[in-house]
PASE-84757 format. One record per residue (C-alpha): x, y, z; residue in one letter; residue number from 0. Coordinates in steps of 0.2 Angstrom, whole numbers, m for minus. Each point is the difference from the previous one (the first is absolute). Layout:
N
KOLKE px py pz gudren gumi
KOLKE X Y Z a NUM
...
***
This chain:
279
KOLKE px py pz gudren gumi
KOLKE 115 m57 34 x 0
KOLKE m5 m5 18 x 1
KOLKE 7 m13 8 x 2
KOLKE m2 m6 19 x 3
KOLKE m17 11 4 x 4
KOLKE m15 m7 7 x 5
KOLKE m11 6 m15 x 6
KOLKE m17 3 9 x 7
KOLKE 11 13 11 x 8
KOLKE 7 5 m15 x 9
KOLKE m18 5 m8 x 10
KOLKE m5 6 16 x 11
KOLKE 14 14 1 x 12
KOLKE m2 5 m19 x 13
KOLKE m18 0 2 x 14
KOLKE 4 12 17 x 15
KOLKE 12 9 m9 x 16
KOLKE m11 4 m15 x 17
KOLKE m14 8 11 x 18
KOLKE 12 9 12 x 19
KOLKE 9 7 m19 x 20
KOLKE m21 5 m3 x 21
KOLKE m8 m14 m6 x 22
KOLKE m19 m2 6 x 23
KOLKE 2 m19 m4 x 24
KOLKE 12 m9 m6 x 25
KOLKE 2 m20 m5 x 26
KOLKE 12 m13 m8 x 27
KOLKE m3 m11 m17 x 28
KOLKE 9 m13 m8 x 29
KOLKE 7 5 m19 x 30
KOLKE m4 m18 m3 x 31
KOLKE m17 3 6 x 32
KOLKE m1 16 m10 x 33
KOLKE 4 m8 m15 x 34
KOLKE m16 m10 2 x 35
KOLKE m14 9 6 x 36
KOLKE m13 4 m11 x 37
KOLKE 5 17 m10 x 38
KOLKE 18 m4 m1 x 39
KOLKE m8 m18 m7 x 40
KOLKE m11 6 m14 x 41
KOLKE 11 18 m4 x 42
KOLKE 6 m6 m16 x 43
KOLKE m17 m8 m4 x 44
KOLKE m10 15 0 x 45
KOLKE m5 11 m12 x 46
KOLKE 10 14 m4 x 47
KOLKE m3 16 10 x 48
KOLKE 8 16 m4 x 49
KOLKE m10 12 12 x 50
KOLKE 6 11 16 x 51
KOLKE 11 m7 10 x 52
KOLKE 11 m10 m14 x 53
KOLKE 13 6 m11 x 54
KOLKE 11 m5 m16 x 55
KOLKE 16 m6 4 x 56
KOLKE 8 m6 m15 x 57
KOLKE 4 m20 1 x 58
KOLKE m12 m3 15 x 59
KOLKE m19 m6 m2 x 60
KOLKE m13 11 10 x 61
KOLKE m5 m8 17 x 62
KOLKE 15 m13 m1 x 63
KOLKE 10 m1 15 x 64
KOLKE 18 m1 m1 x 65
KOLKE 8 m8 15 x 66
KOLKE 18 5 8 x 67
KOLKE 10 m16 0 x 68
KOLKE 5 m1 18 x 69
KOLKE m18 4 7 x 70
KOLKE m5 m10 13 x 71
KOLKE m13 9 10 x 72
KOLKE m13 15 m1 x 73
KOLKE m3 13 12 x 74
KOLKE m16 8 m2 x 75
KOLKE m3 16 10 x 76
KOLKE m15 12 1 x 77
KOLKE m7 16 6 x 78
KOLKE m17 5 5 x 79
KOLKE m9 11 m12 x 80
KOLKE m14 7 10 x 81
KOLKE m17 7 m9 x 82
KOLKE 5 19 8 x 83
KOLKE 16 m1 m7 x 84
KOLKE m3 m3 m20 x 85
KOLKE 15 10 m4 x 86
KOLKE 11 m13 4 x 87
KOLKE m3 m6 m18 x 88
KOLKE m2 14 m12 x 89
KOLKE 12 0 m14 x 90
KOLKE 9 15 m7 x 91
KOLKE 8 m2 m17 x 92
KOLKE 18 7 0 x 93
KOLKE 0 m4 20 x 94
KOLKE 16 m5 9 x 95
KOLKE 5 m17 0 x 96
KOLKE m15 m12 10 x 97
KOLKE m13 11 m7 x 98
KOLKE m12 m1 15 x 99
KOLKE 0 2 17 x 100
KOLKE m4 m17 2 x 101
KOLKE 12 m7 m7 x 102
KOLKE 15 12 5 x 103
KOLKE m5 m6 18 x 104
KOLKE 1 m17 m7 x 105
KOLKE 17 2 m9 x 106
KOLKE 7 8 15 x 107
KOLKE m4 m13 11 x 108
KOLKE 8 m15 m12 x 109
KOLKE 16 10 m3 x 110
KOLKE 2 0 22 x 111
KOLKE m5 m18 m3 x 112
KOLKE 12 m5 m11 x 113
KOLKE 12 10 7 x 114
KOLKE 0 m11 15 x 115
KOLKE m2 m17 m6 x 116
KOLKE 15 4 m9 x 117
KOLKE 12 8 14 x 118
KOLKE m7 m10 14 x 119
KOLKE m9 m17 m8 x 120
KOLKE 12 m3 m15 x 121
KOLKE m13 m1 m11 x 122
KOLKE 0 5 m18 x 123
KOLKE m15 11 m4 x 124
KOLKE m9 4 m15 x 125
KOLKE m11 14 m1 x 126
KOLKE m13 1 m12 x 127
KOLKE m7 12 m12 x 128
KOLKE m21 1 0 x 129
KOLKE m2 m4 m20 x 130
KOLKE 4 m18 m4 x 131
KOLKE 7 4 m15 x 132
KOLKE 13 10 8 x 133
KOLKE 4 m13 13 x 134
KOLKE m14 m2 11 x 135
KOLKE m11 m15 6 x 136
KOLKE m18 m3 5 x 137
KOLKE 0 8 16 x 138
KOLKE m18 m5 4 x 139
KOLKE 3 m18 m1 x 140
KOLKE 17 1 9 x 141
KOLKE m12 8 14 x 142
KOLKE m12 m14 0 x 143
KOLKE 16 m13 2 x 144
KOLKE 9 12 11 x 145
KOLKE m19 m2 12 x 146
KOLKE m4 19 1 x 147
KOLKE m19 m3 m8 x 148
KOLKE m9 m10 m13 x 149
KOLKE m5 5 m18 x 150
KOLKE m19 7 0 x 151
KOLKE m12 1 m13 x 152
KOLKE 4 18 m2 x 153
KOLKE 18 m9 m6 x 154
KOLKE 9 10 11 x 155
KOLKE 11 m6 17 x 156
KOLKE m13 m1 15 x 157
KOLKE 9 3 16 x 158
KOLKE m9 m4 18 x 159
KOLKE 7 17 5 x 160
KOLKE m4 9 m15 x 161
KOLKE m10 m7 m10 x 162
KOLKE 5 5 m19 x 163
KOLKE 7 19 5 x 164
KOLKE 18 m6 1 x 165
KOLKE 14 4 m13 x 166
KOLKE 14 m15 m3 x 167
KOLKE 17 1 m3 x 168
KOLKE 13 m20 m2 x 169
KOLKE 18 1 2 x 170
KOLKE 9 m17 m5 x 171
KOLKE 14 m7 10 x 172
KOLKE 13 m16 m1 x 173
KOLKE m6 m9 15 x 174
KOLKE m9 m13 m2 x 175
KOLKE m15 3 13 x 176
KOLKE m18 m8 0 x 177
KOLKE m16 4 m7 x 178
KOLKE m12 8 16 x 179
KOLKE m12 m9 m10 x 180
KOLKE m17 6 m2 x 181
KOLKE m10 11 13 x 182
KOLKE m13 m7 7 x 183
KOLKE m15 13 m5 x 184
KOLKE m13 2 m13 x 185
KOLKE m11 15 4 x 186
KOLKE m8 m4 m19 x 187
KOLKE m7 m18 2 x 188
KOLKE m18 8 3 x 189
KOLKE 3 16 m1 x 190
KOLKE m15 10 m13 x 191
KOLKE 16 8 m10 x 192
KOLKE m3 19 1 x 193
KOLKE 17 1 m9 x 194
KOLKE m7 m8 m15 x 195
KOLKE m17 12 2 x 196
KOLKE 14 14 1 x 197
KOLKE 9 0 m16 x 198
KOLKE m6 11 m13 x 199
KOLKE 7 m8 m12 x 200
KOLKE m8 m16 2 x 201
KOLKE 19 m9 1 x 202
KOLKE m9 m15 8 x 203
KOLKE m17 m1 m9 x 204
KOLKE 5 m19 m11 x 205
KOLKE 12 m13 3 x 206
KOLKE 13 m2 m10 x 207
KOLKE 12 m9 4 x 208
KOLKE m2 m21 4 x 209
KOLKE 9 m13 9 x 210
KOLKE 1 m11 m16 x 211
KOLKE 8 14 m11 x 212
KOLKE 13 3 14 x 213
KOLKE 2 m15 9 x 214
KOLKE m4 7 19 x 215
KOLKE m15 4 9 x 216
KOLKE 7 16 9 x 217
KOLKE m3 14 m13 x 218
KOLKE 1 19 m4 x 219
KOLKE m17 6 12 x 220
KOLKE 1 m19 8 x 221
KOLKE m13 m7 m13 x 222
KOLKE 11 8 m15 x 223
KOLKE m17 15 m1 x 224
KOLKE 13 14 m2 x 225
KOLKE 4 9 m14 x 226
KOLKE 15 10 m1 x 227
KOLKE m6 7 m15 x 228
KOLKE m15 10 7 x 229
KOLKE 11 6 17 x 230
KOLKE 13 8 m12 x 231
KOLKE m15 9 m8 x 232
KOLKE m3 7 18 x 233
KOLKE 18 3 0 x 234
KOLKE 3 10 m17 x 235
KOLKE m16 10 5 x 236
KOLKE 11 4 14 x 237
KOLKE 17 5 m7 x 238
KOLKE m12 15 m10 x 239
KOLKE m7 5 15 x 240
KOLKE 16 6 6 x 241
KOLKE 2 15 11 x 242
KOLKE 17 13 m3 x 243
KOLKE 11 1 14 x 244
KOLKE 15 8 4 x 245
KOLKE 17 m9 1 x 246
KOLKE 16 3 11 x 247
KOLKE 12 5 m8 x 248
KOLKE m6 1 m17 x 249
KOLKE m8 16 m12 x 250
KOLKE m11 m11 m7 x 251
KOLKE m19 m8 8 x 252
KOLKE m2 m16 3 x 253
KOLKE m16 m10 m3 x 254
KOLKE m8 m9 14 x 255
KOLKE m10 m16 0 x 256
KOLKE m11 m6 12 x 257
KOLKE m6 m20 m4 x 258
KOLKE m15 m5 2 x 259
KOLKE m2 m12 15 x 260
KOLKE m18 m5 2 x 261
KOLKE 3 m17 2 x 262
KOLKE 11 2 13 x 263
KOLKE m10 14 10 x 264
KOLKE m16 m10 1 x 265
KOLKE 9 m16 7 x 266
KOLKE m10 m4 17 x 267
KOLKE 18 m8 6 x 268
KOLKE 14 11 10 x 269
KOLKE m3 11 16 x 270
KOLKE m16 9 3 x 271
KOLKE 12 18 m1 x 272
KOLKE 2 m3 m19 x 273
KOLKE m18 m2 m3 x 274
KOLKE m13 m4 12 x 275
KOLKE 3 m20 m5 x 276
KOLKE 3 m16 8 x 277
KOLKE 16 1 15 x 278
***
């Protein structure tokens, strides 16, 4: 545990670190917070969901987050994912360990982390796997709380940088630091949605979710018009669309997936370089 720091110094190294490690942004969230924000909330009120990006693990409810007892803090980190550089998130079945290149980078860069909160900070680290059912946590509200963005209709993390083209990675930690708190930005307030116009699976078309069902005004799409559903239809659509790769050090091919990310790509928010939007 720390004892005897000045903690903004401390979150101001760590933060320092994490980018000099690779990170393009990094930030700091309470667990206490964590535990309630808005998915983390509602997780185990929600109807059950079996699509990509869950799995069964036995004795563990889908979407559930289970916490590490001596959990304190969050460090949420991200990298840049630039329009011209898509393969940073294609997924190979049968791939090394991290899967992407994305998320490699992102591995790499919390192992260093951890590394050094450990040897030189004395502070416990947990790192995190990306399925909640395996460990993980929502990383896009641990974003908001950790100040790197806001929610947008697209119900992805908004980042004044980035916009949406960002990939996340959290690391828990025993220090009990502070919340960032909210960033001050909401590219979406009158924005006419081109990520909604986007999706070609109409994933936003009705709202489904209400405050009075849930008991909190923020929402899955902000005004609770997403449906998971119909972006996993998207997805699935994806998964058969695969490509055959080779794979080092294996006979066999691998099958690659490229996820659809129309949402994300027509978001106006982020640097002119990604896509001629908003600076």
């Amino acid at each position: 545990m720390v004892t005897g720091k000045n903690v903004k110094e401390l979150v101001g190294l760590i933060i320092g670190k994490a980018k000099a490690c690779g990170a393009d942004l990094a930030g700091v969230a309470s667990v206490r917070d964590l535990k309630r924000s808005p998915s983390h909330a509602i997780s185990e009120r929600m109807p059950e969901f079996d699509g990509v990006g869950t799995k069964d693990v036995q004795g563990r409810q889908r979407g559930v987050v289970k916490w590490p007892e001596r959990a304190r803090s969050a460090i949420v980190i991200a990298a840049a994912h630039p329009s011209e550089k898509p393969e940073m998130d294609w997924w190979v079945t049968g791939a090394s360990a991290g899967n992407t290149a994305g998320n490699r980078l992102l591995m790499g860069t919390v192992s260093e982390l951890a590394s050094w909160l450990e040897k030189e900070q004395g502070i416990q680290c947990f790192k995190l796997p990306y399925h909640i059912e395996h460990g993980g946590i929502y990383m896009k509200d641990a974003a908001v709380f950790a100040g790197l963005g806001c929610i947008g209709k697209n119900n992805l993390l908004i980042t004044p940088q980035y916009g949406p083209r960002i990939r996340l990675r959290v690391m828990l930690t025993d220090a009990d630091l502070p919340s960032a708190g909210a960033a001050d930005v909401d590219p979406c307030e009158d924005c006419p949605m081109p990520c909604r116009i986007a999706c070609p699976q109409d994933a936003f078309e009705e709202r489904i979710y209400f405050p009075e069902e849930y008991g909190q005004k923020k929402l899955p799409g902000r005004n609770g018009g997403y449906n998971r559903l119909s972006c996993n239809r998207q997805m699935v659509i994806n998964q058969s669309d695969f490509e055959e790769v080779e794979i080092e050090n294996r006979q066999d091919l691998g099958k690659q997936v490229k996820y659809c990310r129309e949402c994300e790509l027509a978001c106006p928010a982020g640097p002119k370089s990604s896509i001629g939007g908003i600076a």
